[in-house]
C-alpha positions as CSV (number, residue, x, y, z in Angstrom):
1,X,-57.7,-227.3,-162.8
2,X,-55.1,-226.3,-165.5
3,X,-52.6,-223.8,-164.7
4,X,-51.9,-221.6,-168.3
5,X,-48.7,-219.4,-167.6
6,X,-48.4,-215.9,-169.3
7,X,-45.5,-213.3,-169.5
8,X,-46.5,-209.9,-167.9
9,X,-43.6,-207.7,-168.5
10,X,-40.2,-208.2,-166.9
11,X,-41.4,-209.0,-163.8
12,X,-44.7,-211.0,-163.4
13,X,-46.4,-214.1,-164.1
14,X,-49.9,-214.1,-165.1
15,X,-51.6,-217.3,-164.3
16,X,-54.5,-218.6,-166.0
17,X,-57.1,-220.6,-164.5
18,X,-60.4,-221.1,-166.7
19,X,-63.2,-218.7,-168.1
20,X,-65.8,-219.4,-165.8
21,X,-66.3,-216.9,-162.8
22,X,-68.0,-219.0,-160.2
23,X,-66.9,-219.0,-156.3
24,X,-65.4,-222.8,-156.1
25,X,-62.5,-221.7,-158.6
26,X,-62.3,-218.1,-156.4
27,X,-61.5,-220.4,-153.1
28,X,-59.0,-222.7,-155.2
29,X,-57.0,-219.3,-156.6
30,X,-57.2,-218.3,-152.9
31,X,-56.0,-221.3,-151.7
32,X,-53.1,-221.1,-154.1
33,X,-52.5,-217.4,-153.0
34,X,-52.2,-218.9,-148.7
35,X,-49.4,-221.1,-150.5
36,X,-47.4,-219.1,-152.7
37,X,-47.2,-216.4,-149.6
38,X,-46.8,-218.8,-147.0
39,X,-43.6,-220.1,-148.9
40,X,-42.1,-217.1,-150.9
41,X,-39.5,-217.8,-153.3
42,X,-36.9,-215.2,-153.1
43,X,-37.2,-212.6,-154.9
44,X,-41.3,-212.7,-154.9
45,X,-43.1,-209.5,-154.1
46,X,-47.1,-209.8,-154.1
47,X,-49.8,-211.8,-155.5
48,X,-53.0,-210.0,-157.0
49,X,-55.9,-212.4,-157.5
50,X,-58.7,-211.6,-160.1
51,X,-62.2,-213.5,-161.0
52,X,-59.9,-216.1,-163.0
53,X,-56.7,-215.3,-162.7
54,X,-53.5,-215.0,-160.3
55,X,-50.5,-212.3,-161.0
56,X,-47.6,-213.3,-159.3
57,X,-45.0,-210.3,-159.1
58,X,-41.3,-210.9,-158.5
59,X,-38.0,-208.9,-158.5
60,X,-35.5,-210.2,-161.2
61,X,-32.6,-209.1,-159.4
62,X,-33.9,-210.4,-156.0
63,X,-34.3,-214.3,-158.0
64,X,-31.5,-217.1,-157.4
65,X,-31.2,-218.3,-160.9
66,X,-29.8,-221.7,-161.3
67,X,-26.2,-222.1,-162.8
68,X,-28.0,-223.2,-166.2
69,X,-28.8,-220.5,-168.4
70,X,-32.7,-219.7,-167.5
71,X,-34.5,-216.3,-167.8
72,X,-36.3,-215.0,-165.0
73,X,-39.5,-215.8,-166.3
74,X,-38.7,-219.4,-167.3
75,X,-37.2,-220.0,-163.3
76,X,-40.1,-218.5,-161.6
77,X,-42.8,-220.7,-163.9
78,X,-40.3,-223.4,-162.7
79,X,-41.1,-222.6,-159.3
80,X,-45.1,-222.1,-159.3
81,X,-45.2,-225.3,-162.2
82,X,-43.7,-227.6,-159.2
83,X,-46.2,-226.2,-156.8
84,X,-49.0,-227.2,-159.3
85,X,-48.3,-230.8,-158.7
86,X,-49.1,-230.5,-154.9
87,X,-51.5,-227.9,-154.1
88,X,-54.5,-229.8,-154.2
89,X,-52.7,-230.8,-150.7
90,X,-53.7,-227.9,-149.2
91,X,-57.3,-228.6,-147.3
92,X,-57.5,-225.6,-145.4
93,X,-60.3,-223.7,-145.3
94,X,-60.3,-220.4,-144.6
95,X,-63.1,-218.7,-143.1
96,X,-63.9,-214.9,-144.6
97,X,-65.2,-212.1,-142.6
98,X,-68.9,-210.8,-143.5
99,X,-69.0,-207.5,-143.7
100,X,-71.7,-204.5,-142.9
101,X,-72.0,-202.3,-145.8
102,X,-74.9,-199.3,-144.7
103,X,-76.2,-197.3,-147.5
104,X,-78.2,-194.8,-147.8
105,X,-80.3,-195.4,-151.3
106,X,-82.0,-193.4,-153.9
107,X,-82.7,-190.0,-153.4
108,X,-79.5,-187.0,-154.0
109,X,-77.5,-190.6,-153.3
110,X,-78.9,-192.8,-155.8
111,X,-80.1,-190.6,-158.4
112,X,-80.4,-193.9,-160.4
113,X,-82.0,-195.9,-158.5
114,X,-85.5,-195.1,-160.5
115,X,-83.9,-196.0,-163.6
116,X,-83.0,-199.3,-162.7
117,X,-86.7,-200.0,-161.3
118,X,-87.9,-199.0,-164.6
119,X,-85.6,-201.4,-166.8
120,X,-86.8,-204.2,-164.5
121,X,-90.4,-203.3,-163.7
122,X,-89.5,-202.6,-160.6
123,X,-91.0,-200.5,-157.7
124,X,-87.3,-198.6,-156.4
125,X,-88.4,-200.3,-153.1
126,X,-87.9,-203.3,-154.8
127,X,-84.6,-202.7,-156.1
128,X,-83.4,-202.3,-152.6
129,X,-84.7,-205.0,-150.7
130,X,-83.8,-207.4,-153.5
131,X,-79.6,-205.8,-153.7
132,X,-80.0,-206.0,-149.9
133,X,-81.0,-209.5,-149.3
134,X,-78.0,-211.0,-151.5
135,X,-74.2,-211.9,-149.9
136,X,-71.9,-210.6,-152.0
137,X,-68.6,-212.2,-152.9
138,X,-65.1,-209.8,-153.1
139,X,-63.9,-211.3,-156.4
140,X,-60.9,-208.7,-157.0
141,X,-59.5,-205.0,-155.7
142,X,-59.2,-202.5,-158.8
143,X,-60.1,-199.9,-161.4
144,X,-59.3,-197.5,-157.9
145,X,-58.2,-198.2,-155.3
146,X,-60.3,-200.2,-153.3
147,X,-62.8,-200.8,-155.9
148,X,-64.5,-204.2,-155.1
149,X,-65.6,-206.3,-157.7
150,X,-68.4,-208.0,-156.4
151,X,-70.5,-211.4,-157.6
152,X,-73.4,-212.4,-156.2
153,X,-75.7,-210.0,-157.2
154,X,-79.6,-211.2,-158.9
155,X,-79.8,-210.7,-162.0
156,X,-83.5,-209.0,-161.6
157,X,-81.4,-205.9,-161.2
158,X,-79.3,-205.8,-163.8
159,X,-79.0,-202.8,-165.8
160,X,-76.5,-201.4,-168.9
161,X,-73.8,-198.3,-168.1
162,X,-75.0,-195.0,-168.9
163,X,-74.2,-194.5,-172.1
164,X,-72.8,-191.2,-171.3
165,X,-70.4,-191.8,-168.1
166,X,-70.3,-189.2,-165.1
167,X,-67.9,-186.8,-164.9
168,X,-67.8,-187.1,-161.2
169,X,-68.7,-189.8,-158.7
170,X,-68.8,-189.3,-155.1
171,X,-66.6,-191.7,-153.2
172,X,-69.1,-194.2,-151.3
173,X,-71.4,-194.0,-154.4
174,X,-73.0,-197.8,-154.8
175,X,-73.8,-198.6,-158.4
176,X,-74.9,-201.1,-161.1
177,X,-73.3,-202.1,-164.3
178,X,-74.5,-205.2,-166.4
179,X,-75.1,-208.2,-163.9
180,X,-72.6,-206.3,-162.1
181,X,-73.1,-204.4,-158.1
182,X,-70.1,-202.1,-156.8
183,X,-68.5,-199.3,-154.9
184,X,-66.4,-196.5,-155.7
185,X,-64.3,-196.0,-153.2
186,X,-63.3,-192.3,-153.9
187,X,-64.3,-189.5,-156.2
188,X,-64.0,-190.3,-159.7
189,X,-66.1,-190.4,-163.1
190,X,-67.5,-193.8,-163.6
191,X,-70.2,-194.7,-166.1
192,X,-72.4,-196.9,-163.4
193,X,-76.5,-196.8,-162.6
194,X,-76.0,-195.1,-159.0
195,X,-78.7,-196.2,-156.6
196,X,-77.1,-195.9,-153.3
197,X,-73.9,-194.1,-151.2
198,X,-72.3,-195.5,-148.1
199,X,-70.8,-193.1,-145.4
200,X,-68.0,-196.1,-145.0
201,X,-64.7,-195.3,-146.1
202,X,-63.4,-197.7,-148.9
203,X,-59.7,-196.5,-149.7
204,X,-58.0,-195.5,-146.1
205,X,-54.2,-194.9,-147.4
206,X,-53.2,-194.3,-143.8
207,X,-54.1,-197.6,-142.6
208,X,-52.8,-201.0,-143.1
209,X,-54.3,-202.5,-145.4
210,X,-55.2,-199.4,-146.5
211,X,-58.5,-200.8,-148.3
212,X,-61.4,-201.6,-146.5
213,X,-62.3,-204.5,-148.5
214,X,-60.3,-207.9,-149.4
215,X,-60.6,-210.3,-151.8
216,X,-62.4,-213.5,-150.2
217,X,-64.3,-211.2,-148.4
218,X,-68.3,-211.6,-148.4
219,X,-70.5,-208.3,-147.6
220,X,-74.4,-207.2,-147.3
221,X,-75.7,-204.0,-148.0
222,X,-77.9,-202.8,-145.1
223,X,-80.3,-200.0,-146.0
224,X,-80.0,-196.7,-143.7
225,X,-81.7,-193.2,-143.6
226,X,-80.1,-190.4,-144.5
227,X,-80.1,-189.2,-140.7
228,X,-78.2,-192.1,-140.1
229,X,-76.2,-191.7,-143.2
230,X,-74.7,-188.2,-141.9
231,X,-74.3,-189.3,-138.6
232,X,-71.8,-192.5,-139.5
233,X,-70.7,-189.5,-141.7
234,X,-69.8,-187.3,-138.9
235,X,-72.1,-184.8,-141.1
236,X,-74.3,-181.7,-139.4
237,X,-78.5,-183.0,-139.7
């Protein structure tokens, strides 16, 4: 696996892996991830994985630049080129948490959930059952915070954006996008087919982590009523 090194302003690296989203490169950038914050440099802040890439963040003025003349970039590439030629060492395997995703689908919560069925020649029972049955992979954290961007998902449920995006999402709402399933973790327009909505709470700033979701996690979406929906909800029947 080739590592491909990009400047990201004055203060990251971006790190190239391939083009193919698949889960065996996911565990390798994870792997790298363990190393990198197992063994910080000085100066490092964070790493933020994606489906085939790795930021690696740093503080220039934090960096213990060699006496030769080297930019900040230059040194830290120096530093994660050197780990290139020995992180195939690292065996470990980590074991990720599955987690319980309820949702409550179709109805005032997935008010797309019939549209999808139709583009598929689907009964919306179907729908379900068939997003319910898959594992889901945790790829990445963005677009809001706590957004998961999930693989995994069959692609007899696929469906486009709408081509005329909401103005307003409600946070919890799950929805469909290309060969794409995910959740919006608080209230904002999105252009997603929503078939479902989850009483969980995704983005939890008070906590630590304050997301509810990480990357290399693996979840399943468990179908609820919407009794039980308002009761995880704390809501009034």
């Amino acid at each position: 696996m080739a590592w491909s090194f990009y400047r990201l302003g004055d203060s990251a690296v971006l790190i190239e892996f391939g083009s193919g989203v698949d889960e065996k490169l996911h565990q390798e950038i994870r792997a790298i991830v363990r190393r990198i914050e197992g063994r910080p440099f000085p100066g490092f802040i964070e790493c933020v994985p994606a489906f085939t890439t790795l930021c690696v963040y740093y503080d220039p003025m934090g960096l213990r630049l060699p006496k030769r003349k080297m930019t900040a970039y230059e040194y830290v590439c120096s530093l994660l080129r050197e780990m290139e030629k020995t992180v195939g060492e690292d065996k470990e395997v980590q074991s990720a948490q599955v987690i319980d995703i309820p949702v409550c689908y179709g109805g005032e919560f997935g008010p797309d959930l019939g549209i999808v069925a139709e583009l598929n020649g689907l009964t919306g029972e179907e729908v379900v059952s068939i997003h319910s049955s898959a594992s889901y992979l945790v790829y990445a954290i963005g677009f809001a915070p706590g957004f998961p961007y999930l693989g995994g998902m069959p692609d007899r449920i696929a469906a486009p954006r709408k081509q005329t995006p909401r103005l307003s999402v409600p946070a919890g709402s799950v929805g469909i996008a290309g060969a794409q399933t995910g959740i919006y973790p608080i209230e904002t327009p999105g252009g997603w087919q929503i078939i479902g909505r989850t009483p969980l709470a995704l983005f939890r700033p008070e906590k630590s982590p304050p997301t509810l979701l990480q990357a290399g996690d693996y979840i399943r979406f468990r179908p609820i009523g919407e009794e039980e929906y308002r009761k995880l909800r704390g809501m009034e029947p």
